[in-house]
N, CA, C and O atoms as a Tinker XYZ file with bonds, in Angstrom:
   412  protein
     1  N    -31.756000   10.733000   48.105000    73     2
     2  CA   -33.194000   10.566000   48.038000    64     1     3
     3  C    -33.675000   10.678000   46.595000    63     2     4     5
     4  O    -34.630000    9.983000   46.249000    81     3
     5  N    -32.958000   11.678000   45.537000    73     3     6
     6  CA   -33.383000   11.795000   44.546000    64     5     7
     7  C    -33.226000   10.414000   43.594000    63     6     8     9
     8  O    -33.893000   10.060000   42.622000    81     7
     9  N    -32.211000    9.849000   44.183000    73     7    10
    10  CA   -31.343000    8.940000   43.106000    64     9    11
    11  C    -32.264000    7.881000   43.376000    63    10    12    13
    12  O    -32.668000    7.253000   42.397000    81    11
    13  N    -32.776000    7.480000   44.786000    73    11    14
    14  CA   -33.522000    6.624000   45.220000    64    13    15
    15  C    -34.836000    5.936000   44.747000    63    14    16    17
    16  O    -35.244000    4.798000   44.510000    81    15
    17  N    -35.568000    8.029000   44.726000    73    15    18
    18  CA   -36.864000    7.667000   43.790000    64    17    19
    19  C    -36.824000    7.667000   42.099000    63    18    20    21
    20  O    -37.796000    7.584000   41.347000    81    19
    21  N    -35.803000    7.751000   41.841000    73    19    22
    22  CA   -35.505000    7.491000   40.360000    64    21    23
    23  C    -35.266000    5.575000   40.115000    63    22    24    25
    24  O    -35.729000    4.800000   39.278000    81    23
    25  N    -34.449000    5.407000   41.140000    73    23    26
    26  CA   -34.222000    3.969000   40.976000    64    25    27
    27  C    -35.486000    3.216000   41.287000    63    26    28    29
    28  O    -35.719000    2.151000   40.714000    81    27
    29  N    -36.384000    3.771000   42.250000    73    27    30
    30  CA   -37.676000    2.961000   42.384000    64    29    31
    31  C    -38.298000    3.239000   41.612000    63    30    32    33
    32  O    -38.933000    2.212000   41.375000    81    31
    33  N    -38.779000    4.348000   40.640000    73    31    34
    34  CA   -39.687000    4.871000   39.544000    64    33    35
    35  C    -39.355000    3.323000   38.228000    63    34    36    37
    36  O    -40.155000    2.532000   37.727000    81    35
    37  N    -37.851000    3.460000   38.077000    73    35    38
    38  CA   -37.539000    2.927000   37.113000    64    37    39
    39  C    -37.595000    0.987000   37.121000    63    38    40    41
    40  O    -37.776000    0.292000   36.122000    81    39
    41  N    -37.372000    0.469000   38.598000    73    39    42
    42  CA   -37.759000   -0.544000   39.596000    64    41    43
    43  C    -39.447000   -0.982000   39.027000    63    42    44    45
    44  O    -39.931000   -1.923000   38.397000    81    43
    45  N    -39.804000   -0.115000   39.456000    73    43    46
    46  CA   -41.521000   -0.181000   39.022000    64    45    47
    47  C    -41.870000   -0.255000   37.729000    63    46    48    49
    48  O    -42.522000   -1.144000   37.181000    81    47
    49  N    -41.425000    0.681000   37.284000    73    47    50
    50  CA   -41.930000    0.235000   35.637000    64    49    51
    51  C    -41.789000   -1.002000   35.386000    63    50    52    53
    52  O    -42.738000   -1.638000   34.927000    81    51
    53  N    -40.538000   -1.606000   35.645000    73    51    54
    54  CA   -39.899000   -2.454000   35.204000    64    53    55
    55  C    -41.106000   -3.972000   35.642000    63    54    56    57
    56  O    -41.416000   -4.863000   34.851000    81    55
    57  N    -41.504000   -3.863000   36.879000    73    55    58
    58  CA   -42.440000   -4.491000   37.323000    64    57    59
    59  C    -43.906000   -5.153000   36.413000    63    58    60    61
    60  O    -44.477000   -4.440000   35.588000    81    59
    61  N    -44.335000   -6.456000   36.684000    73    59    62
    62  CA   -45.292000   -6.196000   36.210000    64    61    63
    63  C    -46.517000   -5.608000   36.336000    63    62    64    65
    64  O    -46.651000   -5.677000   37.558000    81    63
    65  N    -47.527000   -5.066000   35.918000    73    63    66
    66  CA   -48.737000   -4.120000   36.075000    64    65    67
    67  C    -49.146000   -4.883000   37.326000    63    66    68    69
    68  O    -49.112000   -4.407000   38.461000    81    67
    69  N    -49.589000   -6.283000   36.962000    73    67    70
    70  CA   -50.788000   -6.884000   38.083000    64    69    71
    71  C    -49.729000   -7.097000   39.476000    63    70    72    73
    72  O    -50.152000   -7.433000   40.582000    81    71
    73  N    -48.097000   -6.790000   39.119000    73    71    74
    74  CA   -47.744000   -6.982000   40.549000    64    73    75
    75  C    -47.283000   -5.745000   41.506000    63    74    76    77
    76  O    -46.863000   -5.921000   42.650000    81    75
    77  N    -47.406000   -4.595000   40.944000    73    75    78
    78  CA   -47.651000   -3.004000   41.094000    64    77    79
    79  C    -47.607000   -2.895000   42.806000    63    78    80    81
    80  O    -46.821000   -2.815000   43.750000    81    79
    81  N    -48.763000   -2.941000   42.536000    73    79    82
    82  CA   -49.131000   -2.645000   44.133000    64    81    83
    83  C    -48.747000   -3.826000   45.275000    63    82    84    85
    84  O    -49.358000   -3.768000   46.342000    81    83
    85  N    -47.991000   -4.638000   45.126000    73    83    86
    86  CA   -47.724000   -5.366000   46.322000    64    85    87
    87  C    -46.314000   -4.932000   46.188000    63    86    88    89
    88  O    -45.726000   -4.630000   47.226000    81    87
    89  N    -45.792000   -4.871000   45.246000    73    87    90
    90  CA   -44.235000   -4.306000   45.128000    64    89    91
    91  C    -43.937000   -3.141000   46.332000    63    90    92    93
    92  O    -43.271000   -3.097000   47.366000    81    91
    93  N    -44.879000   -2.172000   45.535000    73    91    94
    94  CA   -45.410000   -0.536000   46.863000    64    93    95
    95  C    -45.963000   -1.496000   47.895000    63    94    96    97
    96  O    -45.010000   -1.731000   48.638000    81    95
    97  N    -46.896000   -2.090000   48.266000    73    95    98
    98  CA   -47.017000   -2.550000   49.523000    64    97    99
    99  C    -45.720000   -2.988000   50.370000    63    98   100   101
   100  O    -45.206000   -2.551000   51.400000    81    99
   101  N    -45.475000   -3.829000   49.667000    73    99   102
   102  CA   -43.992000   -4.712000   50.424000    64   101   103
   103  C    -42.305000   -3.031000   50.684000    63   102   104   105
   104  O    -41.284000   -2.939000   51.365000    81   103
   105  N    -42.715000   -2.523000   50.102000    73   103   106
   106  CA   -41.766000   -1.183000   50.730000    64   105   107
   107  C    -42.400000    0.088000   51.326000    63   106   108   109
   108  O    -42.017000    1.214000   51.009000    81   107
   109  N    -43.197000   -0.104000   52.035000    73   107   110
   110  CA   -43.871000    1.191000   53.129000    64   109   111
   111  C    -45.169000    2.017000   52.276000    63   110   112   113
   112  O    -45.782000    2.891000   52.889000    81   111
   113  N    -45.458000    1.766000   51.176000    73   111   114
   114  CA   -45.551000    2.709000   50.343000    64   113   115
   115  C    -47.681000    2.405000   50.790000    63   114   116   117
   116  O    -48.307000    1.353000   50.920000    81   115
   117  N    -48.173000    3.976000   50.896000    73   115   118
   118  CA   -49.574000    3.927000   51.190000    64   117   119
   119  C    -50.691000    3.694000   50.072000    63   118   120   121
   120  O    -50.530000    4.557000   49.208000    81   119
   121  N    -51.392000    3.146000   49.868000    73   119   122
   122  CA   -52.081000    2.471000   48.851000    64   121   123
   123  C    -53.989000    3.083000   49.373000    63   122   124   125
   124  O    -54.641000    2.505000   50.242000    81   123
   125  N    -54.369000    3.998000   48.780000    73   123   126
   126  CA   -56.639000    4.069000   49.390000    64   125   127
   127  C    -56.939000    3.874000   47.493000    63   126   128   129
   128  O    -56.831000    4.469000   46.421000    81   127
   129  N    -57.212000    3.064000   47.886000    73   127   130
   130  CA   -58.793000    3.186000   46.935000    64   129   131
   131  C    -59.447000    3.702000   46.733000    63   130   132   133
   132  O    -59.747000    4.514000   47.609000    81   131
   133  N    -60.113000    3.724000   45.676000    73   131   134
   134  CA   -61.142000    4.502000   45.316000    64   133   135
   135  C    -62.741000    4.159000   46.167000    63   134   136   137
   136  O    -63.032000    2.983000   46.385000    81   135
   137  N    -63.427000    4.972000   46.479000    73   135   138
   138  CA   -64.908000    4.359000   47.704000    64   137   139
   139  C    -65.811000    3.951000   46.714000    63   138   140   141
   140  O    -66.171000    4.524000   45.686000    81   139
   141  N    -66.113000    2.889000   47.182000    73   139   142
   142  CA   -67.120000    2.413000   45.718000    64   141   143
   143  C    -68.774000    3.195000   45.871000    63   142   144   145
   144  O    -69.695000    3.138000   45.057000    81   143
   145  N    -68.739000    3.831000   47.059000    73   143   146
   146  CA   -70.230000    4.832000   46.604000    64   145   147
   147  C    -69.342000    6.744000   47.506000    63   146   148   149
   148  O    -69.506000    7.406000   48.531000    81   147
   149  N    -68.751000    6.780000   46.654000    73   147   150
   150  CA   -68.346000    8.625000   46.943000    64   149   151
   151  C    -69.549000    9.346000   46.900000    63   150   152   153
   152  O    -70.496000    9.504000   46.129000    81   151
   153  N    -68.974000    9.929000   48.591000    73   151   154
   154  CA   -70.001000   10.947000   48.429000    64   153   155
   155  C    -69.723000   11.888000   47.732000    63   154   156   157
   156  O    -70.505000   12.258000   46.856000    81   155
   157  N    -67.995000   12.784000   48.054000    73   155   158
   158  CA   -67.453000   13.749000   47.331000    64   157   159
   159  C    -66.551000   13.002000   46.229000    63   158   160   161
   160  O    -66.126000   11.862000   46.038000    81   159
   161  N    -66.465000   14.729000   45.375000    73   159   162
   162  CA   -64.849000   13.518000   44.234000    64   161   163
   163  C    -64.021000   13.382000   44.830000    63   162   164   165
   164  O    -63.717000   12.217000   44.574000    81   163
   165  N    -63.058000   13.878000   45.800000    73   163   166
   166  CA   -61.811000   12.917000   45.492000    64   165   167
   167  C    -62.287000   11.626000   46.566000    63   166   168   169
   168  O    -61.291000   11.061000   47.018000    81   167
   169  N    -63.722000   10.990000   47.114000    73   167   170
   170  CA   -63.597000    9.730000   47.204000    64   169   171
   171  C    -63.484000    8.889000   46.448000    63   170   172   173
   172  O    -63.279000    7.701000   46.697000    81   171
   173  N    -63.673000    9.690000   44.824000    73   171   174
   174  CA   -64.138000    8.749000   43.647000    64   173   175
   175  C    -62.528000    8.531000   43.201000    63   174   176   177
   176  O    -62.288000    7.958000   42.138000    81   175
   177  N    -61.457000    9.006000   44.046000    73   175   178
   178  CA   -59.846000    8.828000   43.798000    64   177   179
   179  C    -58.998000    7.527000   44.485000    63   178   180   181
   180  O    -59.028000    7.131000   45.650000    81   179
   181  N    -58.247000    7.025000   43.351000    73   179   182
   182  CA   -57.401000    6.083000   44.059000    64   181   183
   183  C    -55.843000    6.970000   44.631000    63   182   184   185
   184  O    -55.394000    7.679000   43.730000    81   183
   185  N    -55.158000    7.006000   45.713000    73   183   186
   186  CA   -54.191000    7.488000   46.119000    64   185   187
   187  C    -53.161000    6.368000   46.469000    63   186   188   189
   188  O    -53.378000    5.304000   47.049000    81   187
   189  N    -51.712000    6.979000   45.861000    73   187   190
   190  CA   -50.509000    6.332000   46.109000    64   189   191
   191  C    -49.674000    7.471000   46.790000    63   190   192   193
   192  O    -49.588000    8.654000   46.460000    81   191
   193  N    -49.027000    6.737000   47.924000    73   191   194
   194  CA   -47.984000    8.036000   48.695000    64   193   195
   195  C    -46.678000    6.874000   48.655000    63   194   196   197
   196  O    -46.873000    5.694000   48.946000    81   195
   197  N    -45.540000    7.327000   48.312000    73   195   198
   198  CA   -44.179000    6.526000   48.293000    64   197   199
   199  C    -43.189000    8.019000   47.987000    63   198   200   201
   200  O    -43.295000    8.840000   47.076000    81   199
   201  N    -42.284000    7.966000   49.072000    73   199   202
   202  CA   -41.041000    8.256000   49.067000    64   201   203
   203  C    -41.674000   10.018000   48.757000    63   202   204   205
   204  O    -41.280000   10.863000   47.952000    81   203
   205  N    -42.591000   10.051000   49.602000    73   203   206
   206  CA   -42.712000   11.835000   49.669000    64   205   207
   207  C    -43.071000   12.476000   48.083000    63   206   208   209
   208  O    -42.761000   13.524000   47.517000    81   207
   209  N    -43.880000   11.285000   47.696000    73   207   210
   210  CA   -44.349000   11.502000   46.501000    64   209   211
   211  C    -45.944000   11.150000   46.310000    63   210   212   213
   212  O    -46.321000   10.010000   46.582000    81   211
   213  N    -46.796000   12.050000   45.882000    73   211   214
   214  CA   -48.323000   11.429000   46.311000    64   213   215
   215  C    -48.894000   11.993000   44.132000    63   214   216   217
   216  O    -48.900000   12.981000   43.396000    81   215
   217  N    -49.309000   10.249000   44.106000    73   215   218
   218  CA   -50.235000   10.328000   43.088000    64   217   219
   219  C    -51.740000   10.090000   43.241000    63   218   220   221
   220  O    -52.295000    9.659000   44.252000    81   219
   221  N    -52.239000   10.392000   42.236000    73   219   222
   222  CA   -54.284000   10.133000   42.361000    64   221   223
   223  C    -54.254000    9.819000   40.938000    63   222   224   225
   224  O    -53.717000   10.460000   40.034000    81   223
   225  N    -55.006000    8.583000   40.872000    73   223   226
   226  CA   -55.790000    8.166000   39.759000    64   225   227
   227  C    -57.263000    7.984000   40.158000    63   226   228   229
   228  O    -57.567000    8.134000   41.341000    81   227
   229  N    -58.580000    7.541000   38.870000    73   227   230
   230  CA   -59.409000    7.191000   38.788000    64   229   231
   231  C    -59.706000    5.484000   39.568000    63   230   232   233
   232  O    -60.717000    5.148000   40.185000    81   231
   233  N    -58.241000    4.476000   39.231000    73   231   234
   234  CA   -57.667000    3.362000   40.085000    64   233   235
   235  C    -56.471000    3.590000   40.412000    63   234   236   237
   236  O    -55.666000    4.430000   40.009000    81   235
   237  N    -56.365000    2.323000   41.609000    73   235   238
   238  CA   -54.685000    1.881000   41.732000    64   237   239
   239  C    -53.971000    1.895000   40.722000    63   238   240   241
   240  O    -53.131000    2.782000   40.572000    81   239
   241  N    -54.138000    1.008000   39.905000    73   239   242
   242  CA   -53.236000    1.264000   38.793000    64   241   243
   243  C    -53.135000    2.315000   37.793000    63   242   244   245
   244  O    -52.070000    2.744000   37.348000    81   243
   245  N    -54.442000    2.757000   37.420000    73   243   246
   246  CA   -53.856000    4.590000   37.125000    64   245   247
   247  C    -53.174000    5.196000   38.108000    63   246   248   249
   248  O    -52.232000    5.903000   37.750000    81   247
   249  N    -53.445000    5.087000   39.460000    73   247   250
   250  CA   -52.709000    5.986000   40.265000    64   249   251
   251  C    -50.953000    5.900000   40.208000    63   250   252   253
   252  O    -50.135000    6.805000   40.038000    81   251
   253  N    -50.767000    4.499000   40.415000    73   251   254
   254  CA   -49.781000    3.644000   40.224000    64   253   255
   255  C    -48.584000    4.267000   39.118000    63   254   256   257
   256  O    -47.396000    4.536000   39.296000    81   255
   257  N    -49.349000    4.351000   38.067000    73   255   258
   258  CA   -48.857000    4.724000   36.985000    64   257   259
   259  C    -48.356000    6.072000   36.867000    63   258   260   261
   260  O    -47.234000    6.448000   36.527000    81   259
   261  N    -49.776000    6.999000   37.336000    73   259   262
   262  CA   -49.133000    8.563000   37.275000    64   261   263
   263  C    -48.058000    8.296000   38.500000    63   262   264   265
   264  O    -46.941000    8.518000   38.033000    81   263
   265  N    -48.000000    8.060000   39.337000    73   263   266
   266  CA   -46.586000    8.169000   40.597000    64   265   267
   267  C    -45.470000    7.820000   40.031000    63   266   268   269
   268  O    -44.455000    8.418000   40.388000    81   267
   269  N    -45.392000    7.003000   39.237000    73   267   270
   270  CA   -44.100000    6.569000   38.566000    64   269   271
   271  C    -43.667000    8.083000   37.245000    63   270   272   273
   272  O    -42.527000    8.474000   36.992000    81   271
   273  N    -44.931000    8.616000   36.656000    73   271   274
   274  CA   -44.545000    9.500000   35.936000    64   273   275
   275  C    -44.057000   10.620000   36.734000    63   274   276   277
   276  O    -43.090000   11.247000   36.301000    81   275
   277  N    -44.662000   11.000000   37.981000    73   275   278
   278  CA   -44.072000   11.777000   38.410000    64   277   279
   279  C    -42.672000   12.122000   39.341000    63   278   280   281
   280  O    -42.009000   13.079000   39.743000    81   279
   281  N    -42.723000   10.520000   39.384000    73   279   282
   282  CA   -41.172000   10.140000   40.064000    64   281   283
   283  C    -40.294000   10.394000   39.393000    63   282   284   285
   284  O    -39.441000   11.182000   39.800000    81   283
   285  N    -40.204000    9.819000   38.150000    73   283   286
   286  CA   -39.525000   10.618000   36.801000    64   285   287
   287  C    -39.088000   11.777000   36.176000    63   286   288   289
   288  O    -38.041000   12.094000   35.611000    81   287
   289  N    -40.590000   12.573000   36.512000    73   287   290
   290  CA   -40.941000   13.872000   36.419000    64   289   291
   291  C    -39.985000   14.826000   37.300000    63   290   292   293
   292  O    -39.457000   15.880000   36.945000    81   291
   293  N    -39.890000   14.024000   38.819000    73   291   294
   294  CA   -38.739000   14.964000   39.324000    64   293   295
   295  C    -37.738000   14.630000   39.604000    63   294   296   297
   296  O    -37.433000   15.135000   40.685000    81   295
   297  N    -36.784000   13.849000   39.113000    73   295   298
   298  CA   -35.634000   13.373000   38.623000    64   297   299
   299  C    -34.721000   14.366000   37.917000    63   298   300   301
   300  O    -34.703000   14.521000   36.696000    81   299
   301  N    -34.006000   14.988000   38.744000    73   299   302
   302  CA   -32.853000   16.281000   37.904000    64   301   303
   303  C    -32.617000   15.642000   37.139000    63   302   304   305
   304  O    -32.710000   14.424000   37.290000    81   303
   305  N    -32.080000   16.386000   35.627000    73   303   306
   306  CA   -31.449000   15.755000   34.831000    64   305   307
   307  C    -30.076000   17.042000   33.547000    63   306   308   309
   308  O    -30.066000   18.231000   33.226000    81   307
   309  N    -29.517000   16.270000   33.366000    73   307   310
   310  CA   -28.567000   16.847000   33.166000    64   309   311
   311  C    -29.131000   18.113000   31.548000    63   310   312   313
   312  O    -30.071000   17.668000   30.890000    81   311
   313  N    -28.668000   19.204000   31.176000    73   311   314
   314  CA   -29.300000   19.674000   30.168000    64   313   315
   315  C    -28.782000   19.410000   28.795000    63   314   316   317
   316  O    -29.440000   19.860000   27.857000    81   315
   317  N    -27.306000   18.506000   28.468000    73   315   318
   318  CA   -26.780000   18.060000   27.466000    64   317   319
   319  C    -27.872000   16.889000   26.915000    63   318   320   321
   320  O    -28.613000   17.047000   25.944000    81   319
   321  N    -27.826000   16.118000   27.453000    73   319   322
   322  CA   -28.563000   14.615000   26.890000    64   321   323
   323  C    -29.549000   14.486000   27.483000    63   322   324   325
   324  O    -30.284000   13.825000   26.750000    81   323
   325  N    -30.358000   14.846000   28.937000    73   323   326
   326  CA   -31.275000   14.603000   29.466000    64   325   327
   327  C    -30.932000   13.476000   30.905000    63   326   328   329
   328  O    -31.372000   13.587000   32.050000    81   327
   329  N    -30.176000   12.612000   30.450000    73   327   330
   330  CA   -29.926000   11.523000   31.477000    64   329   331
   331  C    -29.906000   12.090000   32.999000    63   330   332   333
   332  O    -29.743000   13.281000   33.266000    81   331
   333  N    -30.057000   11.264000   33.767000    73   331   334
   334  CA   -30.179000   12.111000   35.360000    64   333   335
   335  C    -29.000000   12.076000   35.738000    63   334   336   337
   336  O    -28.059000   11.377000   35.362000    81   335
   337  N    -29.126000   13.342000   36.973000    73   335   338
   338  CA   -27.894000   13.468000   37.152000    64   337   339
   339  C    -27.145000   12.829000   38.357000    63   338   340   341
   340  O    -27.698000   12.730000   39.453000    81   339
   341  N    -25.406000   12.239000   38.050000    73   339   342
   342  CA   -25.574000   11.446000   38.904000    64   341   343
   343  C    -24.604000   12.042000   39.556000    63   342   344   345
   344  O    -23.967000   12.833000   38.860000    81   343
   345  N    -24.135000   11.901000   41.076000    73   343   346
   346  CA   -23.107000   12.824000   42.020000    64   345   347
   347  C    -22.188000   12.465000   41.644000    63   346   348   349
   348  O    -21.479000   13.470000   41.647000    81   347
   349  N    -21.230000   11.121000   41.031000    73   347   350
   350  CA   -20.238000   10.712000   40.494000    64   349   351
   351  C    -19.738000   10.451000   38.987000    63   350   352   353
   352  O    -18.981000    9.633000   38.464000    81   351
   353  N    -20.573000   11.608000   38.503000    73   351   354
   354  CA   -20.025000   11.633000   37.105000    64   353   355
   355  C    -18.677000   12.902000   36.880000    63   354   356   357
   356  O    -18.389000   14.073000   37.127000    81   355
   357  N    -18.128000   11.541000   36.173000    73   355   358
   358  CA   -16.363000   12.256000   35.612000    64   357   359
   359  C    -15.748000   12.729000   36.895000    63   358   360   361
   360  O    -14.910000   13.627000   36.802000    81   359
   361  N    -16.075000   12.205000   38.204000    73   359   362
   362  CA   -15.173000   12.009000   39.490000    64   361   363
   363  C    -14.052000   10.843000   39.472000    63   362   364   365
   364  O    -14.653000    9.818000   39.149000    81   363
   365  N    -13.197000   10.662000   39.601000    73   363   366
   366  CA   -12.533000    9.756000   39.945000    64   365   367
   367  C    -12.879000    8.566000   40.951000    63   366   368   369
   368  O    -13.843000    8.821000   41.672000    81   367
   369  N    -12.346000    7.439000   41.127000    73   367   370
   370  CA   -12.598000    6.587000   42.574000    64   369   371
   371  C    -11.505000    7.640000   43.906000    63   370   372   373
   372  O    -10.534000    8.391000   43.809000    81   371
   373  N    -12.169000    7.243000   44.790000    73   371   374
   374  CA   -11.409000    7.751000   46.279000    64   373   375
   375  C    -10.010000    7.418000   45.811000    63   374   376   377
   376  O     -9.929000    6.889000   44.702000    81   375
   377  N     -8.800000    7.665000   46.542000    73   375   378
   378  CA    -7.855000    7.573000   46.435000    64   377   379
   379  C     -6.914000    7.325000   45.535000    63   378   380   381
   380  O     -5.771000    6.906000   45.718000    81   379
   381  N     -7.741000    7.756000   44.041000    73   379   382
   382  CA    -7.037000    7.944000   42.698000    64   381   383
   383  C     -6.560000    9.282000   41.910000    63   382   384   385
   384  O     -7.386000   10.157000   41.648000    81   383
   385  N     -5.690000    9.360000   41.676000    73   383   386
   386  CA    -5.298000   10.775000   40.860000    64   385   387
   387  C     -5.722000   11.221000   39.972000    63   386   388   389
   388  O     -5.906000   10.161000   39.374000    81   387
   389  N     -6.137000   12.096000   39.179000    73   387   390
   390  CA    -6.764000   12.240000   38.237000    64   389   391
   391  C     -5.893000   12.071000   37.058000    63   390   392   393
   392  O     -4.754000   12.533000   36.985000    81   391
   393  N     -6.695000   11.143000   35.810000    73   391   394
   394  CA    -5.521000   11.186000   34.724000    64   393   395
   395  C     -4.864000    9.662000   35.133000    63   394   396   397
   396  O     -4.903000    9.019000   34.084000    81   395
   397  N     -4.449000    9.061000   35.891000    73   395   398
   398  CA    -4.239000    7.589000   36.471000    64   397   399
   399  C     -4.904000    6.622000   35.963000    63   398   400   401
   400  O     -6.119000    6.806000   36.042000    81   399
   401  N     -4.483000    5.316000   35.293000    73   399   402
   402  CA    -5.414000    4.635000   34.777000    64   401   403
   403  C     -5.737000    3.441000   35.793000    63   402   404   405
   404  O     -4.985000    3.052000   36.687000    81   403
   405  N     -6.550000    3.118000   35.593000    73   403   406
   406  CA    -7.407000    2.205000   36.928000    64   405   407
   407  C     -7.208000    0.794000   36.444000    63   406   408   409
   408  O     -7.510000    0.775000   35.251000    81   407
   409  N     -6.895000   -0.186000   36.786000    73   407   410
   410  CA    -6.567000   -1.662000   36.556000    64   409   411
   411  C     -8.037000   -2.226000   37.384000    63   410   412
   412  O     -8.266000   -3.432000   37.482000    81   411
């Protein structure tokens, strides 16, 4: 799950801005708007929910944006270099010995 929302955080960026939100639409992901006459503040909030992750902006695409920072944001990462961490680092493949060179 972690690796997942890292690969979609990074998926998204990668995306363009104006195609943001159909990207999150087209994979489950919940999209409210901001109410164009709020009574309270957070009607005056745009909300993104994807992958058990909930952002609020002023818009969609601020919202958009902070969700991706915070997708990022919780992305373990290793404490040498920073890079995330991945379950198959310096493991071998299945049924290889360690030290064996791989063709």
């Amino acid at each position: 799950m972690i690796l997942e929302t890292h690969t979609a955080a990074q998926t998204l960026k990668a995306v363009a801005i104006c195609d943001r939100a159909n990207w999150l639409l087209q994979r489950g992901a919940t999209l409210t708007p901001p109410d164009p006459a709020p009574f309270t503040w957070d009607e005056s909030r745009a909300c993104v929910h994807f992958l058990n992750i909930t952002a609020e902006g002023t818009s969609i695409t601020e919202a958009i944006s902070n969700w991706i920072a915070a997708a990022l944001k919780k992305t373990p990462r290793r404490a040498t270099d920073g890079r995330p961490i991945c379950p198959f680092n310096g493991q071998p493949p299945i049924g290889a010995m360690p030290g064996q060179r791989q063709s």
